[in-house]
C-alpha positions as CSV (number, residue, x, y, z in Angstrom):
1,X,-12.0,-0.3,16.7
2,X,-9.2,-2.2,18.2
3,X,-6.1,-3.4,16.2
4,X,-4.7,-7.2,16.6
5,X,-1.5,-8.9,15.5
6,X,-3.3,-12.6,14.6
7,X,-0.7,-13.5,11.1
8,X,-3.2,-13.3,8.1
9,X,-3.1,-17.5,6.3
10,X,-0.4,-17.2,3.4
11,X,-2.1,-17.2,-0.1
12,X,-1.1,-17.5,-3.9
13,X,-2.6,-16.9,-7.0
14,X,-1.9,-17.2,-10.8
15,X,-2.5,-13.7,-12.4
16,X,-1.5,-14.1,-16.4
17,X,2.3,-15.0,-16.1
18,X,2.7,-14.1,-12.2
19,X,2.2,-16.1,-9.6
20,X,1.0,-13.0,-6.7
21,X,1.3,-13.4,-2.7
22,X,-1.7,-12.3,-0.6
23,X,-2.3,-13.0,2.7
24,X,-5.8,-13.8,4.4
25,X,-7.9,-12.8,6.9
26,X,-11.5,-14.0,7.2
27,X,-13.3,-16.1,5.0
28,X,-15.6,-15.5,2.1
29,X,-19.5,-15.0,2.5
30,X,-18.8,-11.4,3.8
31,X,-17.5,-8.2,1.8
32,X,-14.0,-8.2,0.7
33,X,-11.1,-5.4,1.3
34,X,-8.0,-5.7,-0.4
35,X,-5.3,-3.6,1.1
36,X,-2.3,-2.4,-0.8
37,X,1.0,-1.3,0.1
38,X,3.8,1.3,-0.9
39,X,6.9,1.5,-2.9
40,X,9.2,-0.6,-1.1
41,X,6.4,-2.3,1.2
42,X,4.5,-6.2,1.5
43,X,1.9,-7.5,2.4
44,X,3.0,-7.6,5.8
45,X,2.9,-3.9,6.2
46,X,-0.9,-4.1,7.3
47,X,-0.8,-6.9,9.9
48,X,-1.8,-4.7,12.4
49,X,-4.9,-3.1,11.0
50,X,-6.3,-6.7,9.1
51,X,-7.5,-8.1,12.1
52,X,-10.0,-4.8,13.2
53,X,-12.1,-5.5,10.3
54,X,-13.2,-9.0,11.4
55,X,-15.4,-10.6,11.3
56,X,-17.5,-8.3,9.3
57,X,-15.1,-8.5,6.5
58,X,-12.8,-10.4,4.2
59,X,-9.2,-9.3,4.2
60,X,-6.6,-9.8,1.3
61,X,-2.9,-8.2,1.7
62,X,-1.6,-8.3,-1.8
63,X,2.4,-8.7,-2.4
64,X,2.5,-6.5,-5.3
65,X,4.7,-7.7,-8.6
66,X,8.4,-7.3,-7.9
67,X,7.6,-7.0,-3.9
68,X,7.5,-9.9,-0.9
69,X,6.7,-13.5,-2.1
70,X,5.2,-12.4,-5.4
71,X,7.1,-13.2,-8.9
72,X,9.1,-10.6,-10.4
73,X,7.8,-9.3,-13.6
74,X,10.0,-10.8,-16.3
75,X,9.4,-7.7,-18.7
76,X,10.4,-5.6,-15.9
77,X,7.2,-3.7,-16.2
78,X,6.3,-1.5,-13.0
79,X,3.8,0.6,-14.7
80,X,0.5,1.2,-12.6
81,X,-1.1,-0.3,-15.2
82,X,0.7,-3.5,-14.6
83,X,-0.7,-2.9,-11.5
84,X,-3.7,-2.4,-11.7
85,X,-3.7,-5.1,-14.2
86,X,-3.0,-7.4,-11.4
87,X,-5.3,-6.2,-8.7
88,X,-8.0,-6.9,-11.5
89,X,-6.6,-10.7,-11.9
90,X,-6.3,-11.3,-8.6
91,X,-10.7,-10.2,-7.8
92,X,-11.2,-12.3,-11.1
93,X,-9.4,-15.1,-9.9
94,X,-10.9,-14.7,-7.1
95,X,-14.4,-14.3,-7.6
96,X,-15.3,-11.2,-6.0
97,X,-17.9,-9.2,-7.2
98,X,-17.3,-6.1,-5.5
99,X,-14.5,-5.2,-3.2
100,X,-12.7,-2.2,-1.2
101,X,-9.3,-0.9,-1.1
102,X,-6.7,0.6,1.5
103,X,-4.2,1.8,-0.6
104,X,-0.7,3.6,1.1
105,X,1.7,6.1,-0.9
106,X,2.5,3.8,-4.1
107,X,-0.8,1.2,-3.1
108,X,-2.7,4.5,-2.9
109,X,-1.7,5.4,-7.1
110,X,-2.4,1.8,-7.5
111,X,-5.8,1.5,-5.6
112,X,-6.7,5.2,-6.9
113,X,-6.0,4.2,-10.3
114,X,-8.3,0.9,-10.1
115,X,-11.3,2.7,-9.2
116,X,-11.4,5.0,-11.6
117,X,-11.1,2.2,-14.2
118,X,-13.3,0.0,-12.6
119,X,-15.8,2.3,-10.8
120,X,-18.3,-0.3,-10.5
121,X,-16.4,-3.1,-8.9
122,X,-15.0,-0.6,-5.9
123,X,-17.6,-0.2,-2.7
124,X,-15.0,2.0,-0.4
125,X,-11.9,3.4,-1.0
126,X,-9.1,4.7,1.3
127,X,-6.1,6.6,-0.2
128,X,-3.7,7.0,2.5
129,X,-1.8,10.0,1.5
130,X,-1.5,10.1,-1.7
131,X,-3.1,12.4,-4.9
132,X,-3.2,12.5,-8.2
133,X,-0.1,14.7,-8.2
134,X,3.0,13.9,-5.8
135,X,5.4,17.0,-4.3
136,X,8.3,16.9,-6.7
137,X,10.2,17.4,-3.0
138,X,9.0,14.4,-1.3
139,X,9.3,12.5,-4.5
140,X,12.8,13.2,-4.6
141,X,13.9,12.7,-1.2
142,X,11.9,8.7,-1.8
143,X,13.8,8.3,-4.9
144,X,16.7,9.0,-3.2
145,X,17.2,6.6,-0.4
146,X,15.7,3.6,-2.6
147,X,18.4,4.5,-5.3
148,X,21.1,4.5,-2.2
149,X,19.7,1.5,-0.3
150,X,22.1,-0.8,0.2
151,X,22.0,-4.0,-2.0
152,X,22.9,-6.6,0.7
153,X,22.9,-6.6,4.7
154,X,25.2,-8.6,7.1
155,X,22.8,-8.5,9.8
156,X,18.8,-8.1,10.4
157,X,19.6,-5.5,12.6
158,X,20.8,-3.4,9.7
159,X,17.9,-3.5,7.6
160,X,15.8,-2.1,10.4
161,X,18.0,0.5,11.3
162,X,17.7,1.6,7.7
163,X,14.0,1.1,7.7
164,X,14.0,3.7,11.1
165,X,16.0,6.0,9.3
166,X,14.3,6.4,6.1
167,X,10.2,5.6,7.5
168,X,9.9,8.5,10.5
169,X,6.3,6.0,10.9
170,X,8.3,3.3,11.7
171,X,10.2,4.8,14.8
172,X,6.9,4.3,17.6
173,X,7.7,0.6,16.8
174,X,9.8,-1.8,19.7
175,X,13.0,-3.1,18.4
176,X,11.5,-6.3,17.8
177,X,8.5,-5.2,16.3
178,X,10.7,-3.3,14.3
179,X,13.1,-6.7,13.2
180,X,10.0,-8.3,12.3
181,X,8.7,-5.6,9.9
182,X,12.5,-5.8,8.2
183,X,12.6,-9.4,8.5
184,X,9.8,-9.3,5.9
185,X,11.5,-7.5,3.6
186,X,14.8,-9.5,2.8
187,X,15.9,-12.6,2.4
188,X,19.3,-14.6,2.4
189,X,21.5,-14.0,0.3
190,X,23.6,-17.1,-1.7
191,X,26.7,-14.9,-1.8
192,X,25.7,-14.1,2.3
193,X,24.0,-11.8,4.3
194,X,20.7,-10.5,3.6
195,X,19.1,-9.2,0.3
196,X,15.9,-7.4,-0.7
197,X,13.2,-9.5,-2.2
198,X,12.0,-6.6,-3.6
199,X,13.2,-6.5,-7.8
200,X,16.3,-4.3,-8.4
201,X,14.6,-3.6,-11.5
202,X,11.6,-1.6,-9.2
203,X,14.3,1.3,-8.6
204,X,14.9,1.6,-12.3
205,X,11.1,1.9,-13.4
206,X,11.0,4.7,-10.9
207,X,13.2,7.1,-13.6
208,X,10.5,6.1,-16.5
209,X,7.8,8.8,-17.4
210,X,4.0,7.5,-16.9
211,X,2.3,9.6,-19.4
212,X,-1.6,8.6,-17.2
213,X,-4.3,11.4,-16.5
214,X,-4.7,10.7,-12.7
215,X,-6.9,13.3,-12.1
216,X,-9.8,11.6,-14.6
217,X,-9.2,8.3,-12.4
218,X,-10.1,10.0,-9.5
219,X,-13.0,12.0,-11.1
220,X,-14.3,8.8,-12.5
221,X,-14.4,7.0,-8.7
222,X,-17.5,6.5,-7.6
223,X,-17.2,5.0,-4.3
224,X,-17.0,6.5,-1.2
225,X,-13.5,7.8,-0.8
226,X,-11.4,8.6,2.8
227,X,-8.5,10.5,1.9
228,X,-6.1,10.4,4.8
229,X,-3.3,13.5,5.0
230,X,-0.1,12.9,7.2
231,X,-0.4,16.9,8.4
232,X,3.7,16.9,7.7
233,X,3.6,14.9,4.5
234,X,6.0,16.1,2.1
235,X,4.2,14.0,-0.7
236,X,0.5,15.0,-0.6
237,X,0.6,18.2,0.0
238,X,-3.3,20.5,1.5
239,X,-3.6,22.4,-1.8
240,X,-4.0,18.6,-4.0
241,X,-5.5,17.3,-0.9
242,X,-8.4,19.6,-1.2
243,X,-8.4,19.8,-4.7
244,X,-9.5,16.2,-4.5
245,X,-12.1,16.9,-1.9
246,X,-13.3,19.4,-4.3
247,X,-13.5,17.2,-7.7
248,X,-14.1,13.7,-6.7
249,X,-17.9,12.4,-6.3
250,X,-17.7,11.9,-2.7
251,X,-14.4,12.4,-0.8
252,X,-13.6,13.2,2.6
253,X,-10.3,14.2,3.9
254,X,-8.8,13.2,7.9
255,X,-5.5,15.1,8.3
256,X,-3.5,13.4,10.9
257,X,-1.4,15.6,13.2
258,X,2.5,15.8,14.0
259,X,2.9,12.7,11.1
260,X,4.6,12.8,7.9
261,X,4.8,10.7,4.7
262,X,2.7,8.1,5.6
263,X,0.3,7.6,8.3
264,X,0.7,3.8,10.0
265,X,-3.2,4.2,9.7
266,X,-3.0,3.2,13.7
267,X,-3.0,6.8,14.7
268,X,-6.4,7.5,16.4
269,X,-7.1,10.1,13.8
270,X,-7.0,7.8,11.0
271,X,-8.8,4.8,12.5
272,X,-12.2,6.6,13.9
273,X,-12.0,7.6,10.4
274,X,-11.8,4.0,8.4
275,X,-14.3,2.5,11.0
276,X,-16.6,5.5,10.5
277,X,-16.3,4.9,6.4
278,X,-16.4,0.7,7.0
279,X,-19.3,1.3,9.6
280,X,-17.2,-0.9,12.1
281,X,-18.0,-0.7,16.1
């Protein structure tokens, strides 16, 4: 299973109010995965992987609300639920019938989340570290560098020497591979400079209390679940990891060694694992 850089084909759709960013690999006619990214993440984040899953499948990287090219939520609300809400709008709008979802740290909750509301619409699942339950220590030390981030940048160089300080995943990249991720991330700035396209009002939802019972979403999931562990990761830590191997219907867990909070997913560990789960050659 071989990764590729081909750009996914821009895409937007109307969900209730928002107008959401997804980009597209494949065409329909074939099964559908929608991948999901994390906290401060886009669509963009998964240009590498897209392309192993052709043709066999139909890929759909989703700018969540508040993140990339997609509107910003006008209520401000950065619930889950909101979430989930839209990844529900977009396979309605879309027309799928059944789909899979690659979910990473926050995309994981999101994607987690979705299945067990939706059981029946979900064929595989992949939950790249992330549980149920977060370490209160990774959580924190998250938390804290989006609260400190920098409002505005001078320079593109900047925002990727922030994204290498704060994402230890992100420092196997080339400089320009690097700039390119960061690139996706920003935009100008009318007073100058660069500024996140990301909703200041994301950082503040982070503070609010979501009073959900994850652990009956993932009970409830009924599809085939790969439940990938960075073997360092501060945020999903073995004892919930195996808890969840325990409790869901069918989960299987692929640690990945010497890696942190999150896995790029391009780590050999984790890929024999999705291509074994997607049955891909």
């Amino acid at each position: 299973m071989n990764t590729g850089t081909p750009q996914g084909t821009d895409r937007f759709v109307r969900v209730g109010s928002l107008r959401l960013h997804y980009l597209e690999w494949g065409a329909p006619g074939v099964p559908a995965v929608v991948m999901v990214h994390g906290l401060t993440g886009n669509a963009h984040n998964f240009d590498l992987l897209a392309p192993a899953f052709l043709p066999a499948y139909r890929v759909l990287s989703l700018d969540v609300r508040g993140r990339g090219d997609s509107d910003w939520a006008q209520d401000a609300d950065y619930t889950t639920r909101a979430y989930v809400g839209d990844l529900e709008g977009l396979r309605v709008a879309l027309a799928l019938e059944r789909l899979s979802l690659i979910g990473t740290s926050m995309g994981g909750r999101i994607s987690l989340a979705y299945a067990g509301l939706y059981p029946q619409r979900v064929e595989r699942l992949v939950l790249n570290d992330i549980g149920p339950e977060v370490d209160p220590r990774g959580a924190a030390r998250i938390f804290g560098y989006v609260a400190e981030a920098p409002g505005r940048f001078q320079r593109l160089d900047e925002v990727a020497d922030w994204y290498h300080q704060n994402y230890p995943f992100l420092r196997g990249l080339g400089r320009q591979e690097l700039l390119a991720y960061a690139g996706y991330a920003v935009r100008p700035d009318p007073a100058g400079g660069l500024t996140w396209k990301m909703d200041p009002a994301v950082r503040q939802a982070l503070s609010r209390p979501q009073p959900e019972d994850a652990w009956a979403w993932a009970r409830a999931i009924t599809a085939p679940t790969l439940l990938i562990r960075g073997a360092e990761s501060d945020i999903l830590s073995p004892a919930i990891a195996h808890r969840m191997v325990a409790e869901m219907k069918s989960c299987r867990l692929a640690e990945v060694p010497g890696v942190g909070h999150a896995p790029s997913l391009a780590e050999p560990q984790a890929l024999s694992a999705i291509k074994e789960l997607f049955g891909l050659a």
